[in-house]
N, C-alpha and C positions, 0 to 999 in steps of 0.2 A: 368183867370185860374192861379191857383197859382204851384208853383214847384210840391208841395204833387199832385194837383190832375191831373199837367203834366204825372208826372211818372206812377201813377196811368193808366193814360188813356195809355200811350205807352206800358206799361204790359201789359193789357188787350188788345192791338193792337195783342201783339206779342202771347198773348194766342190763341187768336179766330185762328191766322194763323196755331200755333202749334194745334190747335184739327182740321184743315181743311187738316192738309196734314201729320198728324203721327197720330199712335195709342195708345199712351200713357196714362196713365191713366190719371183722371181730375186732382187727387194728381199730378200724375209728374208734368202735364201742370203747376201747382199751383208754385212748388217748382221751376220749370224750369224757370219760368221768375217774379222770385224774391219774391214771398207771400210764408210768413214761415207757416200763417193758411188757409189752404184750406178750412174751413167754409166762413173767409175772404172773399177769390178768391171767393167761390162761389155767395154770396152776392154782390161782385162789380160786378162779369160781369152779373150776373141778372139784377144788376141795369142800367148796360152801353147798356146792350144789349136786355133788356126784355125776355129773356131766360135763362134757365140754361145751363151749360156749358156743360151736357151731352145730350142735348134737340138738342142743338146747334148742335154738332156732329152729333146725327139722323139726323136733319134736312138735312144734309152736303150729309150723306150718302144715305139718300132719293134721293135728287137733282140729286148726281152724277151718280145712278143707272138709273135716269131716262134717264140725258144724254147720258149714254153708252149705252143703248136700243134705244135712239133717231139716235147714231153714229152709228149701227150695223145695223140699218133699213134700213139707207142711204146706205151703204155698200152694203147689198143685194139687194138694188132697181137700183143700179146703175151697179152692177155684171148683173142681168136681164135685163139691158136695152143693155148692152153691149151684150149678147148673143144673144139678140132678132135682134140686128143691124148685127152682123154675120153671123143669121141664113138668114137673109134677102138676104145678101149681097150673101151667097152660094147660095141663091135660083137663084137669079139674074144671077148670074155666071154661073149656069145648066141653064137655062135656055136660056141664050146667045150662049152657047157650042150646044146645040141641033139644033135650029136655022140655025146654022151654016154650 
């Protein structure tokens, strides 16, 4: 790999990162890490990454939807679990008290 398509590749590193965690336009992304023609940009990272750079972003923002629906499921399965062990735990307790 030669210098040109070192640098090449490390923009395009630093692109994919800037569309995964800003919302910037694909222009900024272009301009922000060094490609004066956002036609350019869009062409190399298609070609780095077999996607276009705003395909790429959905994609990103798909994923991450699914994992925060994946994180809030967990959330409320383990909030119910806790409750359920509580409710138990009172029953046991009434139920010891009465006994008694």
């Amino acid at each position: 790999m030669g210098m040109k398509e070192y640098l090449s590749y490390v923009r395009l590193e630093h692109a994919s990162q800037e569309l995964r965690s800003t919302d910037h336009s694909v222009t900024e992304v272009a301009i922000n890490c060094g490609f004066s023609d956002s036609n350019y940009f869009k062409d190399a990272f298609k070609k780095m990454y077999g996607i276009s750079p705003r395909a790429y972003r959905a994609e990103r923002e798909k994923t991450d939807q699914i994992t925060q629906g994946s994180i809030l499921r967990e959330k409320r399965e383990e909030e119910e679990r806790r409750r359920q062990k509580e409710a138990l735990k009172d029953k046991e307790d009434s139920s010891g008290k009465s006994m008694a």
